[in-house]
Backbone as CSV, one residue per row, in Angstrom:
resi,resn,N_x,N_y,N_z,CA_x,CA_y,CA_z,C_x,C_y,C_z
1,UNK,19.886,25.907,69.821,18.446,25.723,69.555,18.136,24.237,69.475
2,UNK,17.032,23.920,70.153,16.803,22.167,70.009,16.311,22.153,69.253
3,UNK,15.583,21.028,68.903,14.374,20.660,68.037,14.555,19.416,67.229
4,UNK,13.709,18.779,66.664,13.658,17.138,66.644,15.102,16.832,65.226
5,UNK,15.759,15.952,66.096,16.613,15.700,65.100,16.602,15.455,63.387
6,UNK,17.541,15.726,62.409,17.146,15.518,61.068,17.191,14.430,60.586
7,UNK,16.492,13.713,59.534,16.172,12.510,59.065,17.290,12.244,58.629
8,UNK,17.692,11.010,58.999,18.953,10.746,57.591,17.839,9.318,56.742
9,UNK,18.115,9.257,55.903,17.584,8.140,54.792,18.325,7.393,53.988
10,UNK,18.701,6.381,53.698,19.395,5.676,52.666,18.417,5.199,51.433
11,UNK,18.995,5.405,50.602,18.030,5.216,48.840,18.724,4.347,48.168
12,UNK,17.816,3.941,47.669,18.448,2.838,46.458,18.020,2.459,45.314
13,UNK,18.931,2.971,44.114,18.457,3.132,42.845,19.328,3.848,42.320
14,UNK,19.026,3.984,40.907,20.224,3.971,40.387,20.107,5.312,39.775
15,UNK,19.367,6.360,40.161,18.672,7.815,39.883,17.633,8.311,40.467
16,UNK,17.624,9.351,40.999,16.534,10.131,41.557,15.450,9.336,41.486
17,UNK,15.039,9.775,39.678,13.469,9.101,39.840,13.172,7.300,39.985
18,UNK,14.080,6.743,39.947,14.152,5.815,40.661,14.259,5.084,41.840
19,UNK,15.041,5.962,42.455,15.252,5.699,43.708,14.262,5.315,45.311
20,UNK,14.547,4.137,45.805,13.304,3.846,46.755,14.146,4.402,48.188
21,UNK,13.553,5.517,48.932,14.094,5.452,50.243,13.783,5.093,51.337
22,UNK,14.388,4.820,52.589,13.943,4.002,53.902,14.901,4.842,54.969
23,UNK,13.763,5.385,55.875,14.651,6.266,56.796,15.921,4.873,57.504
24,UNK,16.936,5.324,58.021,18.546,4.572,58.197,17.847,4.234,59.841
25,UNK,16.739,4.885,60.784,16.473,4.374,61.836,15.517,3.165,61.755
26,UNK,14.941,3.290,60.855,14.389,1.848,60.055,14.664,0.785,58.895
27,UNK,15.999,0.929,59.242,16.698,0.073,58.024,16.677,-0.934,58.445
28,UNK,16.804,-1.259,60.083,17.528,-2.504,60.626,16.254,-3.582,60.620
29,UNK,15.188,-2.906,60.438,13.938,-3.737,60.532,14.193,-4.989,59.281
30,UNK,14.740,-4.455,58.170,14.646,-5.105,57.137,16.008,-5.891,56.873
31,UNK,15.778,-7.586,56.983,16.618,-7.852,56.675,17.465,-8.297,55.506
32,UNK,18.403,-8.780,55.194,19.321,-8.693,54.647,18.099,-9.422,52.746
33,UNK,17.860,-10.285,53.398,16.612,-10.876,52.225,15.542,-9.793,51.474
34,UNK,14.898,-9.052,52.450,13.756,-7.901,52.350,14.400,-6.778,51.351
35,UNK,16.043,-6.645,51.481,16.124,-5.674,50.696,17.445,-5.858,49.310
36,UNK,16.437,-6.087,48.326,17.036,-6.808,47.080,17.534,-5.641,45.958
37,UNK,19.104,-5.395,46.137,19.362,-4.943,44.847,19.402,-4.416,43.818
38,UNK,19.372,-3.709,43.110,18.907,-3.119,41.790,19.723,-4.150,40.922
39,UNK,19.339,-5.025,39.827,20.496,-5.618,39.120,19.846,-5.887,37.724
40,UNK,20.490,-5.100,36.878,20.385,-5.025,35.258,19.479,-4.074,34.966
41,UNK,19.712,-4.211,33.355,18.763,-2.825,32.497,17.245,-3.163,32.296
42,UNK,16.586,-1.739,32.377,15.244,-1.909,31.630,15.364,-2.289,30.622
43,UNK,14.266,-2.966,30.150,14.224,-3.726,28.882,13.275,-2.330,27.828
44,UNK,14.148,-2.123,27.096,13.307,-1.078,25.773,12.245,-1.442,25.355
45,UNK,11.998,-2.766,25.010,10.739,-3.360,24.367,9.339,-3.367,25.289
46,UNK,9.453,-3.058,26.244,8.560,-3.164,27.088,8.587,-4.266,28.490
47,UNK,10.130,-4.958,28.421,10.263,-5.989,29.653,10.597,-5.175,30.908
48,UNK,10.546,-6.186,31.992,10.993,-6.146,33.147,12.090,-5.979,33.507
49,UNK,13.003,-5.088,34.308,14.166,-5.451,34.548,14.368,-6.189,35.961
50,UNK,15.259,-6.684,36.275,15.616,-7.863,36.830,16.025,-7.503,38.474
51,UNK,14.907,-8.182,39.329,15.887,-7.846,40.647,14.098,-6.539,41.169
52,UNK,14.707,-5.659,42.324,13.412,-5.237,43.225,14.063,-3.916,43.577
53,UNK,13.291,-2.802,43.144,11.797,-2.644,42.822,11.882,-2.957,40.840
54,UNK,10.811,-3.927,40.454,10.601,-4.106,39.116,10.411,-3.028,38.384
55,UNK,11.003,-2.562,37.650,10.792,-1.162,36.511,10.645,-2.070,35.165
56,UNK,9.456,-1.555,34.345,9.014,-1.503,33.083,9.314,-0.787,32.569
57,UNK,9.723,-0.078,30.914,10.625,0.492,30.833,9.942,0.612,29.191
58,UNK,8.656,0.784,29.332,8.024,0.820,27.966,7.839,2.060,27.816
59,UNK,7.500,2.959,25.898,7.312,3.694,25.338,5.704,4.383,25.613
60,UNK,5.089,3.633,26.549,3.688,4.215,27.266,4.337,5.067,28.035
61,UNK,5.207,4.937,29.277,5.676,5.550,29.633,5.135,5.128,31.955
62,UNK,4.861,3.943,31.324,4.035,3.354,33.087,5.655,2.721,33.501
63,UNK,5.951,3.210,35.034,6.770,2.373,35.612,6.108,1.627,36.097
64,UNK,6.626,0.097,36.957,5.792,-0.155,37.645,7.064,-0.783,38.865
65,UNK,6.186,-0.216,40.154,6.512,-0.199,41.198,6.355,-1.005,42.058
66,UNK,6.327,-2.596,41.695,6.068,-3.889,42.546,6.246,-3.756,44.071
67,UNK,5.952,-4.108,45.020,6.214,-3.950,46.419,6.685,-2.502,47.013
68,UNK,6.507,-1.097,46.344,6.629,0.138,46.845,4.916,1.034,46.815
69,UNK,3.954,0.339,46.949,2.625,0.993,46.929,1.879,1.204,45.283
70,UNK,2.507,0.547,44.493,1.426,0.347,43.042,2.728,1.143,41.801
71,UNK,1.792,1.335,41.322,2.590,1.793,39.760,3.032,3.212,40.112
72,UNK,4.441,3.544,39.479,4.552,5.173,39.256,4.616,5.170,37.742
73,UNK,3.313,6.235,37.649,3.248,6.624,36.049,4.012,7.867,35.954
74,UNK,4.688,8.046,34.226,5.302,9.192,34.036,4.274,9.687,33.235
75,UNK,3.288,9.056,32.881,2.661,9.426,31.438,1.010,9.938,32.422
76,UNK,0.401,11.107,32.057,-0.765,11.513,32.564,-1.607,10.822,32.766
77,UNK,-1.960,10.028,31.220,-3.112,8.960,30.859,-2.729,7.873,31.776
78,UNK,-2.287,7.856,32.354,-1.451,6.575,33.193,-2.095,5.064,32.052
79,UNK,-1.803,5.407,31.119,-1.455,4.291,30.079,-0.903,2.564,30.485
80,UNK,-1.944,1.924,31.178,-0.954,1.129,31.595,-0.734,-0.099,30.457
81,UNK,0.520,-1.227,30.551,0.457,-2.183,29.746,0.774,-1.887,28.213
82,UNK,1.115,-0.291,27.525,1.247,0.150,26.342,2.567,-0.536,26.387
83,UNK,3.658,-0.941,24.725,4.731,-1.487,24.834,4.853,-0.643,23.928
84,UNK,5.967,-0.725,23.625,7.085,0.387,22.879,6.609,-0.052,21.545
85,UNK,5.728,-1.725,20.845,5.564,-1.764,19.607,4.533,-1.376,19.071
86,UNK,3.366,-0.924,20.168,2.316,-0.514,20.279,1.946,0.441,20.403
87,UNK,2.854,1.639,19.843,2.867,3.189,20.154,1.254,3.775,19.625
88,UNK,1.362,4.941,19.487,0.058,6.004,19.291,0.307,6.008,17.650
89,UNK,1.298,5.278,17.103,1.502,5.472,15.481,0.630,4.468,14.886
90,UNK,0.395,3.272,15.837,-0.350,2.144,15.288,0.426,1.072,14.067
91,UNK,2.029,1.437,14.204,2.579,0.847,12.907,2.920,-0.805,13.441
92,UNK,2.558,-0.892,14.191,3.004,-2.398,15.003,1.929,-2.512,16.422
93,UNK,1.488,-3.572,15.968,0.213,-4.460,16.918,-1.036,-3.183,17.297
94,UNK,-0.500,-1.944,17.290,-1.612,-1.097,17.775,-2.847,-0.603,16.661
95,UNK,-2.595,-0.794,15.357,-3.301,-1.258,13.861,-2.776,-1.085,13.244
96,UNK,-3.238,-1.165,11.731,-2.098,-1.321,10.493,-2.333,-0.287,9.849
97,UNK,-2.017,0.243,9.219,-1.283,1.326,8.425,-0.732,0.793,6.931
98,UNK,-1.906,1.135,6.275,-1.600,0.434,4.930,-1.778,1.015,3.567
99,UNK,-1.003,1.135,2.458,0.023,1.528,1.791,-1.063,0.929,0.219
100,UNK,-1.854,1.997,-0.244,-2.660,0.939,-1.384,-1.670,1.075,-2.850
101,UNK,-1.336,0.418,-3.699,-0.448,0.237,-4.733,-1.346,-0.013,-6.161
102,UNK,-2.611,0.482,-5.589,-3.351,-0.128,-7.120,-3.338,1.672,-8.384
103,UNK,-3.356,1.600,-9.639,-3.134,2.348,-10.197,-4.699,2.722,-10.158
104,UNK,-5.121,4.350,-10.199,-6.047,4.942,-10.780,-5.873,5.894,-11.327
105,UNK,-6.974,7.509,-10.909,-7.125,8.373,-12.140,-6.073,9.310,-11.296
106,UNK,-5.960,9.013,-10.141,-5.049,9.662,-9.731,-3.686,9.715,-10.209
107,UNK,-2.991,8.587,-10.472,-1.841,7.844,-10.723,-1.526,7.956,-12.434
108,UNK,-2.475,8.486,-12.847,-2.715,8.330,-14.369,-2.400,9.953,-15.130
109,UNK,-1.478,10.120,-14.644,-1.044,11.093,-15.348,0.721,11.631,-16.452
110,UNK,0.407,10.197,-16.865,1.979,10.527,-18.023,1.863,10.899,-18.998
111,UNK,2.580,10.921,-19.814,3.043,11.071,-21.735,1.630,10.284,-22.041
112,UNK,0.640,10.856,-22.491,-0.327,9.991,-23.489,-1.196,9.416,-22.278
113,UNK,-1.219,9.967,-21.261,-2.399,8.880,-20.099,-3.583,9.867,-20.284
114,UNK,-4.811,9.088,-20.076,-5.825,9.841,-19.356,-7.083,8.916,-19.178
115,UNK,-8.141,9.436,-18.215,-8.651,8.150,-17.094,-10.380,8.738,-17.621
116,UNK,-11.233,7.949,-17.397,-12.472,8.184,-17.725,-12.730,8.529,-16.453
117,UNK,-14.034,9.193,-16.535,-14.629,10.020,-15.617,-14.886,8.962,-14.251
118,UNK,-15.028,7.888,-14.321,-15.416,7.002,-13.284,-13.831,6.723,-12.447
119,UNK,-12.711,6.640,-13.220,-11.404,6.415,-12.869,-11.203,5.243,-13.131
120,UNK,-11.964,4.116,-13.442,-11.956,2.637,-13.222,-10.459,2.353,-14.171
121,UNK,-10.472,3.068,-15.100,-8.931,2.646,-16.111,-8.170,3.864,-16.203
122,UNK,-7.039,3.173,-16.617,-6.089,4.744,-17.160,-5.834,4.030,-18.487
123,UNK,-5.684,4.656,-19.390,-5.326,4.534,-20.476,-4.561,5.554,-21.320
124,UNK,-3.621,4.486,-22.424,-2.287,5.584,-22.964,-2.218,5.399,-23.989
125,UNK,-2.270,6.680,-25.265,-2.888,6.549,-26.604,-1.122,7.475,-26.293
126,UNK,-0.448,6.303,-27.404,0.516,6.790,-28.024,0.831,7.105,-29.860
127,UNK,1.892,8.120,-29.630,2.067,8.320,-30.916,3.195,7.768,-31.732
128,UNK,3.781,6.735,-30.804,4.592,5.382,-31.482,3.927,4.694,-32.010
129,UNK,4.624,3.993,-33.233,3.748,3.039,-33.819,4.420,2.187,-34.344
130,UNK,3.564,0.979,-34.177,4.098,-0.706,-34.076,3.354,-1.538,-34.650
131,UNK,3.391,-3.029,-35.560,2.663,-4.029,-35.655,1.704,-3.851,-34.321
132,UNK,0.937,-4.810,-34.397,-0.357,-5.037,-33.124,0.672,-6.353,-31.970
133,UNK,1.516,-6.906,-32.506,2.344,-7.881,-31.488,3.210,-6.912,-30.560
134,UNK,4.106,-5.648,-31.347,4.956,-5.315,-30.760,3.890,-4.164,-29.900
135,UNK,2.550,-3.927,-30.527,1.919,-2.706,-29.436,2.057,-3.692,-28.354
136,UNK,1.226,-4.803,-28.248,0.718,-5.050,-26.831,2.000,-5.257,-25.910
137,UNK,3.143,-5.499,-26.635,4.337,-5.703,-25.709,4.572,-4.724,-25.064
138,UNK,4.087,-3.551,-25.804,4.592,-1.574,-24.882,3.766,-1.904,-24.057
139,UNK,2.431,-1.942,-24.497,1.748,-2.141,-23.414,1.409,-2.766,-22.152
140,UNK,2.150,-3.709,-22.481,2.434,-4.964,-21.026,3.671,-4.366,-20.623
141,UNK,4.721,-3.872,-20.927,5.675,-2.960,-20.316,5.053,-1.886,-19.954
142,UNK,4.383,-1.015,-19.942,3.624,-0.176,-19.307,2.766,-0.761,-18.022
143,UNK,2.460,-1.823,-17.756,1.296,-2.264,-17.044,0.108,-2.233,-17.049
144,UNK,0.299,-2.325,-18.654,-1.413,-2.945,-19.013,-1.292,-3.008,-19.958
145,UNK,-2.254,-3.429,-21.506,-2.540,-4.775,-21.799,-3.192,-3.380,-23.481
146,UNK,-2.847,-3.630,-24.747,-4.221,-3.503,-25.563,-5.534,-3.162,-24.859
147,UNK,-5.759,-2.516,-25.174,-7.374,-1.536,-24.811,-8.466,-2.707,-25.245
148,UNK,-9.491,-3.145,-23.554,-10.192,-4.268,-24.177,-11.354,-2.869,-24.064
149,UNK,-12.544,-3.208,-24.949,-13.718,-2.138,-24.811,-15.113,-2.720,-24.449
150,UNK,-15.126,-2.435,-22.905,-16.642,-3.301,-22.649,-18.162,-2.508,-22.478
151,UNK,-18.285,-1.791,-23.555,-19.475,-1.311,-23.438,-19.492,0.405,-24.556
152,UNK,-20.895,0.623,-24.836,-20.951,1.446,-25.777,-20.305,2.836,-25.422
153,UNK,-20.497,3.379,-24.147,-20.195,4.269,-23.279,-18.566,4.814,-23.300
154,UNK,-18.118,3.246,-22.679,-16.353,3.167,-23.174,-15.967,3.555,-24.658
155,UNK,-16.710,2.900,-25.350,-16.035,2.842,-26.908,-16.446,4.781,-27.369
156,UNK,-17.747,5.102,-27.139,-17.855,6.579,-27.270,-16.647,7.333,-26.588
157,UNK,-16.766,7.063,-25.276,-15.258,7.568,-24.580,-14.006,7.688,-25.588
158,UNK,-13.634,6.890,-25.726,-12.126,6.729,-26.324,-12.521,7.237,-27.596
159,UNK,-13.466,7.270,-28.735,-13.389,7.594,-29.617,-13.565,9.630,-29.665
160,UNK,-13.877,9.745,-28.549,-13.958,11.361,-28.149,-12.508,11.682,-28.154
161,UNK,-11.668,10.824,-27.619,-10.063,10.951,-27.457,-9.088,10.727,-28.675
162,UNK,-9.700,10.001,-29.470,-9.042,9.688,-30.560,-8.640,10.725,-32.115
163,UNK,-7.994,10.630,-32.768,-7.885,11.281,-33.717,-7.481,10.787,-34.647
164,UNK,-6.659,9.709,-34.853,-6.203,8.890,-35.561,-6.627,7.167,-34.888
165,UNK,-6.039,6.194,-36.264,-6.958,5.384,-36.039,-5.630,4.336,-35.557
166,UNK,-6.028,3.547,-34.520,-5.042,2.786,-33.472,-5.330,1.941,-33.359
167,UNK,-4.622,0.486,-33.023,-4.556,-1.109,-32.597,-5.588,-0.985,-31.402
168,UNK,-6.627,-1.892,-31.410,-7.106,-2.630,-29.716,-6.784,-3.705,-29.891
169,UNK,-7.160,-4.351,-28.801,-6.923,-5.681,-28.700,-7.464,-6.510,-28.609
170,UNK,-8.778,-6.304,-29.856,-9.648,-7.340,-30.141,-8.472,-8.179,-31.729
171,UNK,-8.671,-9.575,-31.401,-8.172,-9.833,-32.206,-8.590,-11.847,-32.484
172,UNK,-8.239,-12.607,-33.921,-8.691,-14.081,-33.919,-7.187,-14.808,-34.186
173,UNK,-5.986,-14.146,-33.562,-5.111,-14.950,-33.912,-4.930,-16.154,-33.481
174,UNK,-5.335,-16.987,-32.530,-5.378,-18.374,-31.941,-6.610,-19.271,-33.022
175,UNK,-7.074,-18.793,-33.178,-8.666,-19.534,-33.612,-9.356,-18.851,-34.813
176,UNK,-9.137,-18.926,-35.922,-9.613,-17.799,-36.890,-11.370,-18.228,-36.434
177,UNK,-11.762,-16.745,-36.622,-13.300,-16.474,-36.074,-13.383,-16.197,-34.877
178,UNK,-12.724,-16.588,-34.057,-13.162,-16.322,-32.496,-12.583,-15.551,-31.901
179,UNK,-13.414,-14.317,-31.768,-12.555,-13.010,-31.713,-12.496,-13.029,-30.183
180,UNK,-11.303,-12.421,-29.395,-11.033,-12.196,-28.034,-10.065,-11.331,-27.874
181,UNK,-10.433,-10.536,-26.494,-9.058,-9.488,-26.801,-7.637,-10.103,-26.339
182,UNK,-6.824,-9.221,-26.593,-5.695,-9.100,-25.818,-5.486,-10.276,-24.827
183,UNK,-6.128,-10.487,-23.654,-5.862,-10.875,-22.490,-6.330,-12.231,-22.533
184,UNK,-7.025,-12.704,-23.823,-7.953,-13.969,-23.956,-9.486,-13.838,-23.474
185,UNK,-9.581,-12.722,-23.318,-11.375,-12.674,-22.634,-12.560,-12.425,-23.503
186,UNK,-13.428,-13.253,-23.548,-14.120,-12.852,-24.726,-15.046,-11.609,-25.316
187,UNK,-15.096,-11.138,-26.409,-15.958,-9.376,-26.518,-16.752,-10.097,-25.924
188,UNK,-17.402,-9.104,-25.291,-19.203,-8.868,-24.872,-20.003,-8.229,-25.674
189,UNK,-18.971,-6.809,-26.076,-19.423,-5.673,-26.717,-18.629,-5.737,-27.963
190,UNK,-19.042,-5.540,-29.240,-18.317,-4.991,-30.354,-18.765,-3.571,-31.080
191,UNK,-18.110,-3.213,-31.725,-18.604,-2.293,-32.256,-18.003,-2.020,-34.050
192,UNK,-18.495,-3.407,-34.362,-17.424,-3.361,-35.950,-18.208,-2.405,-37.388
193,UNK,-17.129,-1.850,-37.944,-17.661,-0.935,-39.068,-18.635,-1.911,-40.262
194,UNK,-18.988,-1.291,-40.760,-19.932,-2.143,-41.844,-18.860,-3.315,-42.478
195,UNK,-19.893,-4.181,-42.785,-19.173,-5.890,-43.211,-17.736,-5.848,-42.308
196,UNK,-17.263,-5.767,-41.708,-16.565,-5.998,-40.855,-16.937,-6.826,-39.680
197,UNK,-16.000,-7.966,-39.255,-14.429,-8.058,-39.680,-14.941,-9.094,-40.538
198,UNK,-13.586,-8.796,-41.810,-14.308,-9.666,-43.223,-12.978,-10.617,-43.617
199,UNK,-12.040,-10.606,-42.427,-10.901,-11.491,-42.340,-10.230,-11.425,-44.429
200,UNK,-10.232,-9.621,-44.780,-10.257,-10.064,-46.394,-8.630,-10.496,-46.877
201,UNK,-8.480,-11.338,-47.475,-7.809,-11.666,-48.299,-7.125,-13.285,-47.130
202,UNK,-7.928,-13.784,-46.409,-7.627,-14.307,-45.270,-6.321,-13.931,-44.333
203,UNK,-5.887,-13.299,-43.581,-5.010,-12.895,-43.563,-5.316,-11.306,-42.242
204,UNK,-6.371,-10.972,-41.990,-6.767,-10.116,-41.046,-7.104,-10.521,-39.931
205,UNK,-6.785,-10.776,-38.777,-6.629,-10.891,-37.288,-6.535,-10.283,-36.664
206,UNK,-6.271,-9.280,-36.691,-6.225,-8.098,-35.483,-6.942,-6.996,-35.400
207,UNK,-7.435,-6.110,-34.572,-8.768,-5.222,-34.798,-7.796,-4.018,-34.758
208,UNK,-8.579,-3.040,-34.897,-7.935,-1.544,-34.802,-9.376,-0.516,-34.522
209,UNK,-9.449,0.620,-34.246,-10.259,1.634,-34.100,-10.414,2.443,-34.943
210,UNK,-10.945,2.852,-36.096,-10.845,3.772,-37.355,-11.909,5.012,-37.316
211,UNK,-10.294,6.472,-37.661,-11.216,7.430,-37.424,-12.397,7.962,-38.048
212,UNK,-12.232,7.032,-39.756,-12.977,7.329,-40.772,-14.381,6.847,-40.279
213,UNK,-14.225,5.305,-39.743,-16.178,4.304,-39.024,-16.212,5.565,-38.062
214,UNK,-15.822,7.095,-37.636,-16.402,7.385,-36.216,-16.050,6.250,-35.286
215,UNK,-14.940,5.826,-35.532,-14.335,5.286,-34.137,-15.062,3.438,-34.372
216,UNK,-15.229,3.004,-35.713,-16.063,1.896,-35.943,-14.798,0.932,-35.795
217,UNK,-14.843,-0.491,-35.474,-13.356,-1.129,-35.408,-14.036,-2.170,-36.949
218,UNK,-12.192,-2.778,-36.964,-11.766,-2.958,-38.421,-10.757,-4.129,-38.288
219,UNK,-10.729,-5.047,-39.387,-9.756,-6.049,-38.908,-8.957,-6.380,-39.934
220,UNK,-7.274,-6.083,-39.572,-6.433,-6.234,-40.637,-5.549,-6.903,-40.266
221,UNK,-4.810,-6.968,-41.412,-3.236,-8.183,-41.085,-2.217,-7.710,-39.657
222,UNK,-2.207,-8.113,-38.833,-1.469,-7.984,-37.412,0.264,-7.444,-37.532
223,UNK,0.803,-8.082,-38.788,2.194,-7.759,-39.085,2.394,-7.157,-40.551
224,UNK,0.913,-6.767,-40.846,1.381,-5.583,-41.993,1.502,-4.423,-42.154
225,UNK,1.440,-3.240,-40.649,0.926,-2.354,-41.021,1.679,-1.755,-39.284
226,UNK,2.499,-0.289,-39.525,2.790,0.392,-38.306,1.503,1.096,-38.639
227,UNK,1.303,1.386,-36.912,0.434,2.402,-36.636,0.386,2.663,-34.847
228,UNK,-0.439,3.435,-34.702,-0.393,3.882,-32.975,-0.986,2.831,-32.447
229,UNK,-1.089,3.078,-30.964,-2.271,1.643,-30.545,-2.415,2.245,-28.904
230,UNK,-4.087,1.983,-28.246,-4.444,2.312,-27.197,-4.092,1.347,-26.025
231,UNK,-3.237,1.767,-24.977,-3.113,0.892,-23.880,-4.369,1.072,-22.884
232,UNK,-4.538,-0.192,-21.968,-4.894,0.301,-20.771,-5.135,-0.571,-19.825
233,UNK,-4.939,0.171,-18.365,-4.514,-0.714,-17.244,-5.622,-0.334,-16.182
């Protein structure tokens, strides 16, 4: 039976889908210069590998096919120019992806925590009890500070929570008279029980919350007296 002879082809590449072919009756056209090599690896990161036909070798998933008729895409979107650091995760150059570390009402749930309705603080009414030096130290080991109270709202708050009467951290130990909390910031808001603070017997510096004032604050000797004390962060 005749009929038109079968193609033979020579390919070159280093796998199927790589591979560039040129029928062997048109090989001779091309000379020895025209037909360059395959030499070295795709680069993972998204480089070039070295030598003809150029393969890209990025996590988009675009080959590219320099001098064989344009790009061969593997990827549908024919995605071109995507690099392997630039994936669809966005964790590198494609956007950031970020990780918030600030405490709220969410976060506020231990031994003795609980968060006002807005979330803005958490706060931790313990039933250890310490001078007012060694509270604020729990409390700065906790990550936050003596309970400062800025407003009538707050101080109703906490006194809804309270049951016994506890350290804040209003206090005049730097400066007798000049009351500031904890952190050095000055009250805005007070809320002191009658003739209070009456610094009596000179010798009272430190505030506390008393359940007897309805939650009225009170100012006594800083290292005379265990009792509980309100954190908050």
């Amino acid at each position: 039976m005749t009929g038109q002879p079968r193609l033979r082809a020579a390919c070159f590449g280093s796998s199927i889908a790589l591979a560039a072919c040129l029928p062997l009756d048109d090989l001779s056209e091309y000379s020895s210069a025209s037909v360059i090599p395959f030499a070295g690896g795709a680069s993972g990161s998204g480089g070039t590998a070295s030598g003809a036909p150029s393969v890209s070798a990025s996590s988009g998933g675009t080959l590219s096919g320099e001098g064989m008729g344009g790009d061969l895409s593997l990827d549908p979107s024919n995605m071109e120019g995507r690099s392997g650091a630039a994936g669809a995760l966005g964790d590198s150059g494609g956007g950031a992806s970020s990780l918030a570390g600030t405490s709220d009402a969410g976060a506020c749930s231990g031994d003795g925590e609980f968060a006002e309705a807005e979330g803005q603080s958490c706060y931790r009414l313990t039933a250890d009890t310490a001078l007012w030096v060694d509270a604020r130290a729990a409390c700065l080991s906790w990550g936050g500070d003596l309970v400062s109270i800025e407003s009538a709202a707050e101080d109703d708050f906490l006194t809804s929570r309270s049951t016994i009467d506890v350290w804040i951290g209003a206090n005049d130990r730097e400066l007798e008279g000049t009351l500031v909390w904890a952190d050095g910031s000055p009250l805005v808001y007070t809320n002191w029980g009658d003739a209070q603070p009456d610094d009596f017997g000179a010798q009272e510096d430190c505030g506390e919350k008393r359940v007897v004032d309805a939650g009225g604050w009170n100012d006594r000797p800083c290292d005379g007296t265990l009792q509980e004390f309100l954190c908050e962060r």
